[in-house]
C-alpha positions in Angstrom: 14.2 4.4 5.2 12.5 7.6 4.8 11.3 10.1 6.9 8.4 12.7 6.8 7.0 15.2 9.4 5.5 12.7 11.3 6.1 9.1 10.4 9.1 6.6 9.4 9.2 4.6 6.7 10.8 1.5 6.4 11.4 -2.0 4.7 9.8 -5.0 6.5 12.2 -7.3 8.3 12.3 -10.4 9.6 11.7 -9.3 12.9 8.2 -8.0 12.0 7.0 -11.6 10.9 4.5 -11.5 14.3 3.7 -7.9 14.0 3.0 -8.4 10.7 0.7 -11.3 10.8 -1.5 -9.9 13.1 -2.4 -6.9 10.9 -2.7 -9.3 7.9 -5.2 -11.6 10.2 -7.0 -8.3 11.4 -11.1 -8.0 9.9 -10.6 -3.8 9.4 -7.0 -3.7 8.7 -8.2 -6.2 5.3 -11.2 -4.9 5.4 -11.1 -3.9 1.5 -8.9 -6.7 0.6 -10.0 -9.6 -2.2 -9.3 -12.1 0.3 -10.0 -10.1 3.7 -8.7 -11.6 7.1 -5.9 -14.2 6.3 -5.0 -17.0 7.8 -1.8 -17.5 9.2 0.0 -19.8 6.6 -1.8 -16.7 3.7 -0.3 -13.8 6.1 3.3 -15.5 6.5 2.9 -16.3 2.7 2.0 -12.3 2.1 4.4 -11.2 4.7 7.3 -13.1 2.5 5.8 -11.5 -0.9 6.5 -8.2 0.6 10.1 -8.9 1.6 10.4 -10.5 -1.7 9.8 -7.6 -4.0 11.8 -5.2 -1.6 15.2 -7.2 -2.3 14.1 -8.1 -6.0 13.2 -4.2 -6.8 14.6 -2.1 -4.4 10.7 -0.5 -3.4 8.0 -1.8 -2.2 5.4 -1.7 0.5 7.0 0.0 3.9 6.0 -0.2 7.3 4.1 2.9 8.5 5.2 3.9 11.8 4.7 7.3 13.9 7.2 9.4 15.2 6.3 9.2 18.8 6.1 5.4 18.9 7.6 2.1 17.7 4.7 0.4 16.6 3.7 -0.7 12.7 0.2 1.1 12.3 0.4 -0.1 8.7 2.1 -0.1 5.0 2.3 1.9 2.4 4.3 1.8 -1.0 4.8 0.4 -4.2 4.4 -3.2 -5.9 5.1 -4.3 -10.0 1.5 -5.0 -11.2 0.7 -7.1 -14.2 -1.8 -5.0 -16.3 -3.2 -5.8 -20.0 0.5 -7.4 -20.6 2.3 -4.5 -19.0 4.4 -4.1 -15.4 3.1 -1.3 -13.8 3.7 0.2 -10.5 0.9 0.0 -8.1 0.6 2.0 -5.1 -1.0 0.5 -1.7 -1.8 1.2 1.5 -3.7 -0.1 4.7 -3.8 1.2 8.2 -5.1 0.1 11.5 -8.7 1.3 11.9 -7.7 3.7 15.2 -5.2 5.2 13.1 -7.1 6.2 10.1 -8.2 9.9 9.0 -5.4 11.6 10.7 -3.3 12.2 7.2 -1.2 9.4 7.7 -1.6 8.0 4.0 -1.5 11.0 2.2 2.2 11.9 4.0 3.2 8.5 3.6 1.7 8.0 -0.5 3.4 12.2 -1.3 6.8 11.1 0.0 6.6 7.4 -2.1 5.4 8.6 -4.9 8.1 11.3 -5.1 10.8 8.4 -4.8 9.2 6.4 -7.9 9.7 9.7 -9.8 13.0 10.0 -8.7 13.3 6.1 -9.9 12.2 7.5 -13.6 9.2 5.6 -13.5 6.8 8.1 -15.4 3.8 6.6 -14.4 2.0 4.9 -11.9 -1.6 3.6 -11.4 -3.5 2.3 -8.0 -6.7 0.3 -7.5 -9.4 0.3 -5.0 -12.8 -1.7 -4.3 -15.3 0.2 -6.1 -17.1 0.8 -2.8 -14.3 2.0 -0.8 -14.9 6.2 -1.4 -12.4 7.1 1.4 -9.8 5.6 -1.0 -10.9 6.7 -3.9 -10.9 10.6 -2.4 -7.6 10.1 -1.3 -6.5 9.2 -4.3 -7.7 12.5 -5.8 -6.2 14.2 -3.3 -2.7 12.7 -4.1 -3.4 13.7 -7.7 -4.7 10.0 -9.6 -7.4 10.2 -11.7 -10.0 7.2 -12.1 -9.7 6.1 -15.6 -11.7 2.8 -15.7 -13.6 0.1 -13.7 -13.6 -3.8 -13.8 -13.3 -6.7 -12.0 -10.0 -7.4 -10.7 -9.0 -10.4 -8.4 -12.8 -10.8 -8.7 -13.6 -7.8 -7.0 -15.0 -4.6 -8.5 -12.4 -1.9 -8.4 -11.9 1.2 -9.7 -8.4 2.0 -11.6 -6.5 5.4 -11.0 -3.3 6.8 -12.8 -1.1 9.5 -12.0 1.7 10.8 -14.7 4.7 11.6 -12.9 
């Protein structure tokens, strides 16, 4: 688990297979997703995926959750990627449309991306729908730079790295 000024970070668990599935089957918390809303035998499927990669890697995608409350608002964190032959880490997020533009992501991504340094990982990319310009300034901000587009999951996106 890890802790920043306002939020907790933590690995899914079994417990938030409901919570969980809601989000996944919400219209604006997938709104930028290749798939979108999901139904619920594709949210219990992405759900496991999640839980998955945390006991296989030891990171992954955390819950998001504020201070001054209990609830998930959203994810954040890191997944292995298969790019041009290589396994790279990809950073992610989503958050729950009330919760959005309050600086959530960008604590959440800083205090990540400082744990995949600490992992010796030296570099680390992220994706987002071509369209999606809130994400893409966000991921200046947290110091990516674009370096190419294409389709991707057959979605136009737009590919950011960051050395570390």
């Amino acid at each position: 688990m890890f802790e920043t000024e306002n939020l907790f970070l933590r690995a899914f668990t079994e417990e938030d297979l409901d919570e969980a599935i809601s989000l996944f089957r919400d219209r604006d918390f997938m709104v930028f997703s290749p798939n979108g809303a999901l139904n619920i035998k594709d949210a219990t499927d992405r759900f496991y995926e999640i839980l998955e990669h945390y006991e296989k890697y030891g990171f992954g995608k955390l819950a998001i959750i504020p201070k001054n409350t209990s609830k998930i608002i959203g994810y954040c964190g890191f997944e292995t990627c298969l790019l041009d032959g290589r396994n790279e880490a990809e950073l992610g997020f989503r958050l729950i449309k009330s919760e959005r533009r309050k600086g959530y992501v960008i604590e959440a991504a800083s205090k990540l991306i400082e744990d995949m340094k600490n992992r010796g990982f030296q570099n680390i990319i992220a994706f987002s729908e071509d369209l999606n310009y809130p994400a893409h300034n966000l991921l200046k901000k947290l110091g990516f730079n674009k370096t190419f587009s294409s389709n991707y999951l057959n979605m136009n996106v737009v590919f950011f790295s960051k050395s570390l």
